[in-house]
Every structure is written in structure tokens, then in C-alpha cells.
N, C-alpha and C positions, 0 to 999 in steps of 0.2 A: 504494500500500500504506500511506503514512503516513497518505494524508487518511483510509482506512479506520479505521486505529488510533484518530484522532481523534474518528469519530463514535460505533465502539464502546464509547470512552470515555466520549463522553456520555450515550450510550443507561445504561451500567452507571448513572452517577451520578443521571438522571433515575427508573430503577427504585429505588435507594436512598433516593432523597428520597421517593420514593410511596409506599415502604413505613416510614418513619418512622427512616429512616437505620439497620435493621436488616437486613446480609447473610443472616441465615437468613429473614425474613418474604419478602426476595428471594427465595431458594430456592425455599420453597413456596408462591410469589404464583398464586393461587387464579384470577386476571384471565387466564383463556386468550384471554380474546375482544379482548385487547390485543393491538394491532398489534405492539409490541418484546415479548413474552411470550416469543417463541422466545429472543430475543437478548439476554435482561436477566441474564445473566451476563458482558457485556462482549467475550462471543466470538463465531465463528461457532456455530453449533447443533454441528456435527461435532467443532468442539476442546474444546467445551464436557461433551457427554458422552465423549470421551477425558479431558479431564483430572476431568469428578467420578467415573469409573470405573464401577463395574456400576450405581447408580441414577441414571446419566448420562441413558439412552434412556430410560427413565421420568419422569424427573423434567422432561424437555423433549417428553413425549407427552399432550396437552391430555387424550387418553381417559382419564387416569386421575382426571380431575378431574369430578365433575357440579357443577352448584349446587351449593353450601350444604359442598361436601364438602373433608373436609382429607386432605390428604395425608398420609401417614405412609410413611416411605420404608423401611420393612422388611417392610411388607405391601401386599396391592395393593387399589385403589381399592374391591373389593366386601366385601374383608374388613375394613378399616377403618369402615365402616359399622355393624356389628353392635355 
């Protein structure tokens, strides 16, 4: 369980550096098709949407992202388009 904590940790700090040491560009890192994508909150994908609460399962569901498209976390991926 420690060495887990350990790498989770890295994984967090490796997503911060790739997005310019900004926790929200983290949030809505656009890059589904990265391998740590699920995990770039530092947690499991499960504790992760328990602890960000209702835009938890969205915000760690790659369909809400196409190309080129931002996420906006009070609307869903077709209405943020318009």
C-alpha cells in the first residue's frame, strides 16, 4: 500500500509538471489518450470521483472530451460546443 502511495504521488507530480504546475489545467487535461489520464489526480479513479463529488465521473470519462474540445464542468461535452 505504501509503495502505491508512492507512485500515485509521482504520477500527481509528473501531471503537474505537464501541465505547467497548474492543478486546474490538471483537472481539465484534455490528453485522454495518456496513459496516467485516469490517474492524474494522485488517486485511484474511484477515490478520485468520491472525493471531486458529482463532476467526479465526468471529469475522469474521456467521452466527454473530442479533439480540440474543453471541458466545462457545469455543462456536458455537446453543449459546451455551441
Amino acid at each position: 500500500m505504501r509503495g502505491e502511495m508512492k507512485v500515485m504521488k509521482r504520477i500527481r507530480e509528473n501531471c503537474l509538471r505537464c501541465c505547467g504546475d497548474s492543478p486546474k489545467e490538471v483537472k481539465y487535461c484534455p490528453l485522454t489518450d495518456c496513459p496516467l489520464w485516469p490517474l492524474r489526480f494522485g488517486r485511484r479513479p474511484k477515490a478520485a470521483i468520491r472525493r471531486l463529488g458529482k463532476d467526479g465521473e465526468r471529469l475522469l470519462d474521456e467521452s466527454n472530451f473530442k479533439e480540440g474540445a474543453i471541458f466545462v464542468p457545469d455543462k456536458k461535452a455537446s453543449e459546451s460546443e455551441s
